[in-house]
C-alpha positions as CSV (number, residue, x, y, z in Angstrom):
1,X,-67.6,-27.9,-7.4
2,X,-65.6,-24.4,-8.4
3,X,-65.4,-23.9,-4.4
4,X,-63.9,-27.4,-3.8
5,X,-61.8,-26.6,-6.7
6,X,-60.7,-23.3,-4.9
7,X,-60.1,-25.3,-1.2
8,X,-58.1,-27.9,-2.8
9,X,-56.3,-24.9,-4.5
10,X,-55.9,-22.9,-1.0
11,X,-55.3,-26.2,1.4
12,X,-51.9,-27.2,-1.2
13,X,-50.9,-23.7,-1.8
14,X,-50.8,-23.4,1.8
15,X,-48.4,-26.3,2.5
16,X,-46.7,-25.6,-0.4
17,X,-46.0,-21.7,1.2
18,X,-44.8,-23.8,4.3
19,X,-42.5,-26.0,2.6
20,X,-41.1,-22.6,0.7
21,X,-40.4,-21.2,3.8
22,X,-38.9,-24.2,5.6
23,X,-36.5,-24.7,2.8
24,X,-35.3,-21.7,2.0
25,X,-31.7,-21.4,3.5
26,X,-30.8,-18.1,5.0
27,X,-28.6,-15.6,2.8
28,X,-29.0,-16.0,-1.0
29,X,-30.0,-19.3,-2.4
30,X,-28.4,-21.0,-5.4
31,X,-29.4,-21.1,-8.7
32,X,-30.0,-24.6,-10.4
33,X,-30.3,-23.5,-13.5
34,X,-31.5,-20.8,-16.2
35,X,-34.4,-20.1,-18.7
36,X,-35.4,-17.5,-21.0
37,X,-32.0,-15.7,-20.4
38,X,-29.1,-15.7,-17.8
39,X,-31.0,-13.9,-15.5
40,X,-34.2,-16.3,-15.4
41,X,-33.6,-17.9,-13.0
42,X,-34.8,-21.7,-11.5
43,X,-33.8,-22.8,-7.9
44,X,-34.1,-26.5,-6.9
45,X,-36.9,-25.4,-4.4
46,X,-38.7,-23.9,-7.0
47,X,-38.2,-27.8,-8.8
48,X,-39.4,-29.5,-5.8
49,X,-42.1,-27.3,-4.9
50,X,-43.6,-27.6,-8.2
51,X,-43.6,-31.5,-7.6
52,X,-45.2,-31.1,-4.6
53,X,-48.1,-29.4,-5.7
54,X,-48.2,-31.6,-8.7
55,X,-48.5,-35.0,-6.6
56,X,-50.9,-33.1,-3.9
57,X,-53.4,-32.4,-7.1
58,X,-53.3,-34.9,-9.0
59,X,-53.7,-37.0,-6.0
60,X,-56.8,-35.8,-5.3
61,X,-58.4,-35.3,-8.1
62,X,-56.1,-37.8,-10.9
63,X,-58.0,-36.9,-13.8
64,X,-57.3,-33.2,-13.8
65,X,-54.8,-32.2,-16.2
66,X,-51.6,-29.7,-14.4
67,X,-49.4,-27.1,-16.6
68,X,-46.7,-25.7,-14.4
69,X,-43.8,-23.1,-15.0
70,X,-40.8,-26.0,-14.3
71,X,-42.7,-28.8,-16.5
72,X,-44.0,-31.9,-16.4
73,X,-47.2,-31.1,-17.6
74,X,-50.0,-33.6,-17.5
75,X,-52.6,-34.1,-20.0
76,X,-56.0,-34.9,-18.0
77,X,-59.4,-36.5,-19.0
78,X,-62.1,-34.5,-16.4
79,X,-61.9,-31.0,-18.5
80,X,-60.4,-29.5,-15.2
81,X,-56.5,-28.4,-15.7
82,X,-54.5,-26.9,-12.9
83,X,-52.0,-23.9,-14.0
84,X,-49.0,-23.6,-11.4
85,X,-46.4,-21.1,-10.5
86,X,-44.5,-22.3,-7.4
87,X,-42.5,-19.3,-6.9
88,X,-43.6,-16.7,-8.8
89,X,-40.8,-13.9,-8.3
90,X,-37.7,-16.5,-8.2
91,X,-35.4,-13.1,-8.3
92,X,-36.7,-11.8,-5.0
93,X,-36.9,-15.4,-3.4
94,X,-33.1,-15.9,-4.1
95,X,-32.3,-12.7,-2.8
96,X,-34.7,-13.0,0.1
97,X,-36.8,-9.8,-1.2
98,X,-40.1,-10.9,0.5
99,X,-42.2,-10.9,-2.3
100,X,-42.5,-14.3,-3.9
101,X,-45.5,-16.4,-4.2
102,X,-47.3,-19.4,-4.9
103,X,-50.1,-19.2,-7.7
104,X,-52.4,-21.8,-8.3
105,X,-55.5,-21.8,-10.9
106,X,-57.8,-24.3,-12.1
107,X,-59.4,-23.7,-15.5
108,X,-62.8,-25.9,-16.8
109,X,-62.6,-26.3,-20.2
110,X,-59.9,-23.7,-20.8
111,X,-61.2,-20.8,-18.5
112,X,-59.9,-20.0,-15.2
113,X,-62.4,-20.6,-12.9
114,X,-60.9,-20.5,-9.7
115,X,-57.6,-18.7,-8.3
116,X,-55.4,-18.6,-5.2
117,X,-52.1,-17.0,-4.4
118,X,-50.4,-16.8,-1.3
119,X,-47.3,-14.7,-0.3
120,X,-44.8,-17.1,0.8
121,X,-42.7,-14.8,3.1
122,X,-45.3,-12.7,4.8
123,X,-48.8,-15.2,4.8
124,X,-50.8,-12.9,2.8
125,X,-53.5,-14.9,0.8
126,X,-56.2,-14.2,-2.0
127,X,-58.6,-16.4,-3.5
128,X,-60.9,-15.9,-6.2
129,X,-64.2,-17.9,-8.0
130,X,-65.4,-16.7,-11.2
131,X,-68.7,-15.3,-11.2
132,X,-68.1,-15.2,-7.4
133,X,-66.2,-12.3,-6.4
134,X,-62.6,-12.2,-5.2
135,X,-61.3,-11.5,-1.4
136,X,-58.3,-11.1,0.8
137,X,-58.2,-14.2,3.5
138,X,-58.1,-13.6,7.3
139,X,-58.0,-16.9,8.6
140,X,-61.0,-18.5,7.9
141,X,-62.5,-14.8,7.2
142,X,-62.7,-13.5,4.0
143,X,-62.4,-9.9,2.6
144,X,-64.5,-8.9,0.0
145,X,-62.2,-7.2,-2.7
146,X,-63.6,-4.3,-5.0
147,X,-61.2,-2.2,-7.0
148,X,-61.1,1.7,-6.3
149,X,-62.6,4.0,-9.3
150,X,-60.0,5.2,-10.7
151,X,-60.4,7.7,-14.0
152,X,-57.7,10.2,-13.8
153,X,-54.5,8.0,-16.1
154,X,-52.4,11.2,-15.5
155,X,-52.1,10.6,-12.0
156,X,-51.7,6.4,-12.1
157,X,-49.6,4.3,-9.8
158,X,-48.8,1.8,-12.2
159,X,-47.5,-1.6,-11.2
160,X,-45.1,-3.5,-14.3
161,X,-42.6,-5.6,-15.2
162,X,-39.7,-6.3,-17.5
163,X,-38.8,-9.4,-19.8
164,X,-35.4,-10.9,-18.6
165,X,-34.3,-11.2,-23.0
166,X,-32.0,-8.1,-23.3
167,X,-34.0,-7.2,-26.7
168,X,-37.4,-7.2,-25.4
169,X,-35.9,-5.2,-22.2
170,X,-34.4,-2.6,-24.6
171,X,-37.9,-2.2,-26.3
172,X,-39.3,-1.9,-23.4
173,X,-37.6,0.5,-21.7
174,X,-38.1,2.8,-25.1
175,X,-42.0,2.3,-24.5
176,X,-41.7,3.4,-20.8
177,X,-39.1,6.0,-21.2
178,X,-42.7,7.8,-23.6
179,X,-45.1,6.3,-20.8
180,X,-43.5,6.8,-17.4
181,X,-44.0,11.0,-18.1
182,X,-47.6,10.8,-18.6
183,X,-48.6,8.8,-15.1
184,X,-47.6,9.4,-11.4
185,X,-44.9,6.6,-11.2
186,X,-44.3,3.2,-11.6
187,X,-43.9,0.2,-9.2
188,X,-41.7,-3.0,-10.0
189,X,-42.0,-5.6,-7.3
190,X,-41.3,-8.6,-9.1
191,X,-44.1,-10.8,-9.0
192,X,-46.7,-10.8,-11.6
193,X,-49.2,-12.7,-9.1
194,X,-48.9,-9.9,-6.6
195,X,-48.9,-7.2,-8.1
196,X,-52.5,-8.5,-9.5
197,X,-53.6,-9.2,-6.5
198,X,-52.4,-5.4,-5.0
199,X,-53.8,-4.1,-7.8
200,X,-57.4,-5.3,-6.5
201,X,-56.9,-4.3,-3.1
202,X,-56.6,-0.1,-4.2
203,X,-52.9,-0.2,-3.4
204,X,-52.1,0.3,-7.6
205,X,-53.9,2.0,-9.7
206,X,-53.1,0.3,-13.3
207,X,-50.8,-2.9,-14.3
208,X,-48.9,-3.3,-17.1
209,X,-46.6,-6.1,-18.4
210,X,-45.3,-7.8,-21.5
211,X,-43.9,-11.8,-21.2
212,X,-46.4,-13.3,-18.8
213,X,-47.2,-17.3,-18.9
214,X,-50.4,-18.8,-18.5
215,X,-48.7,-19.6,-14.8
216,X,-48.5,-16.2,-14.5
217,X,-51.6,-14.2,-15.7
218,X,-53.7,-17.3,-14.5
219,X,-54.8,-16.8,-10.5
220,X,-53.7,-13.4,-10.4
221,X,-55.7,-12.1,-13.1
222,X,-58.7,-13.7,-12.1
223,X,-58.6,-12.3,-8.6
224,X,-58.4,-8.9,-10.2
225,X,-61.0,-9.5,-12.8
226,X,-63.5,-10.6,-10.1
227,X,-62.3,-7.5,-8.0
228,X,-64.1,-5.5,-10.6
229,X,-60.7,-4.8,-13.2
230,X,-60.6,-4.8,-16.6
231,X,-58.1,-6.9,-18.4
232,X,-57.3,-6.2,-21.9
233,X,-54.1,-7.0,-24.0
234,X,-52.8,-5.2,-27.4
235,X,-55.6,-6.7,-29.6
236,X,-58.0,-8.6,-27.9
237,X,-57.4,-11.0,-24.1
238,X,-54.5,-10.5,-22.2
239,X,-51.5,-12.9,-23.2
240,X,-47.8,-13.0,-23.5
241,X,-47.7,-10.5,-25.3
242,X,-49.3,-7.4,-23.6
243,X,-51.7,-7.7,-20.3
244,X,-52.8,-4.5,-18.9
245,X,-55.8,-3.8,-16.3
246,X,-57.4,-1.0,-15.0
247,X,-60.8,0.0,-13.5
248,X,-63.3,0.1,-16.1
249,X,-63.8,4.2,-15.8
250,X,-59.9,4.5,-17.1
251,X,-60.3,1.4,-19.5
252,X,-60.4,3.7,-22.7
253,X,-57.5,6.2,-21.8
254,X,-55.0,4.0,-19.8
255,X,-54.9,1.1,-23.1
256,X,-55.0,4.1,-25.6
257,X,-52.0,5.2,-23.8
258,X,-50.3,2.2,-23.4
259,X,-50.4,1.2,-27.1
260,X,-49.4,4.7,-28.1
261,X,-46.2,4.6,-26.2
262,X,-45.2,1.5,-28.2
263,X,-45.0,-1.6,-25.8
């Protein structure tokens, strides 16, 4: 049932991609409206995106339950729920930076059991079942993923983000300003989905954000997970407020560092 679950996820995350791509006018595209802050932004694609996946899901399976980033969430009766970004990276989308993706997740009973995402501008695809592994698609071919070792935290890539509140941005920036000297560099692409899902391919080393949805975390981090990752937050499992991953062989050292530098 979890690989049906995944090729349901795959088969409407792939028209979904299309239909992103289709709409998308050249230049910048307009903002429809705002969340968190000023600079959250919501498009009207993102809006009827969302809706499309929504109907395509629950059409098929109508007792499934669906939490998406743009609302309208729907309370189901099977123990299956779908959690939906459908444009994850709105910022780059708008100014046609071409990394923005589609993230779909289903969760039994409240754990993510399956995971696709799908870079919208170049094709790229990643699918994940828990217990199962996760790969890179090529075609119909898959790629087995499995995360580099990695045990050396001075000499981290790590991938982040920042919260679009101005408060929680100035926090943060303290907290990196003490981190970003004790790693290689940092990477800021702009997609939580991603960066997960580069981080399980080798091309990161660590990830860090603070502010990630369940829409967010939910695909991504179960691609990286499977890929052989670590996923921790400040206290216990990854959530809004802190999600960082790792290998397991830099676990200890990379959260100790994290916490220390205040984030």
């Amino acid at each position: 049932m979890t690989h049906e679950l995944l090729g349901l996820a795959r088969a409407v995350g792939l028209e979904a991609a299309a239909f992103v791509r289709s709409a998308r006018p050249a230049g910048r595209v307009d903002v429809s409206s705002t969340k968190s802050s000023p600079t959250d932004v919501v498009t009207e694609i993102d809006e009827a995106c969302e809706r499309l996946v929504r109907e395509r899901i629950l059409g098929a399976r109508p007792g499934d339950g669906f939490v998406g980033e743009e609302g309208d969430d729907v309370v189901g009766t099977s123990g299956v729920d779908w959690v939906v970004d459908p444009i994850d990276g709105t910022v780059n989308f708008v100014y046609g930076i071409p990394t923005y993706a589609v993230s779909i997740a289903a969760r039994r009973d409240g754990e993510v059991v399956a995971g696709y995402v799908v870079n919208i501008a170049s094709g790229a695809e990643w699918g994940a079942v828990a217990g199962e592994g996760s790969w890179r698609y090529d075609g119909d071919d898959r790629r087995v993923l499995a995360a580099p070792r990695f045990d050396n935290v001075a000499h981290a890539l790590v991938a982040t983000g920042f919260n679009y509140v101005p408060a929680i941005r100035a926090k943060q920036a303290a907290a990196m300003a003490t981190f970003l000297p004790q790693v290689r560099d940092i990477r800021r692409i702009g997609s939580a989905a991603l960066d997960l899902c580069a981080l399980a391919e080798g091309q990161y080393d660590a990830y860090l954000e603070e502010g990630l949805k369940s829409w967010d975390l939910a695909a991504g981090g179960l691609i990286a997970r499977e890929a052989g990752l670590v996923l921790s937050g400040l206290d216990g499992e990854p959530d809004e407020r802190l999600v960082m991953a790792v290998h397991p062989a830099a676990a200890k050292e990379y959260f100790a560092l994290v916490r220390a530098c205040g984030f």
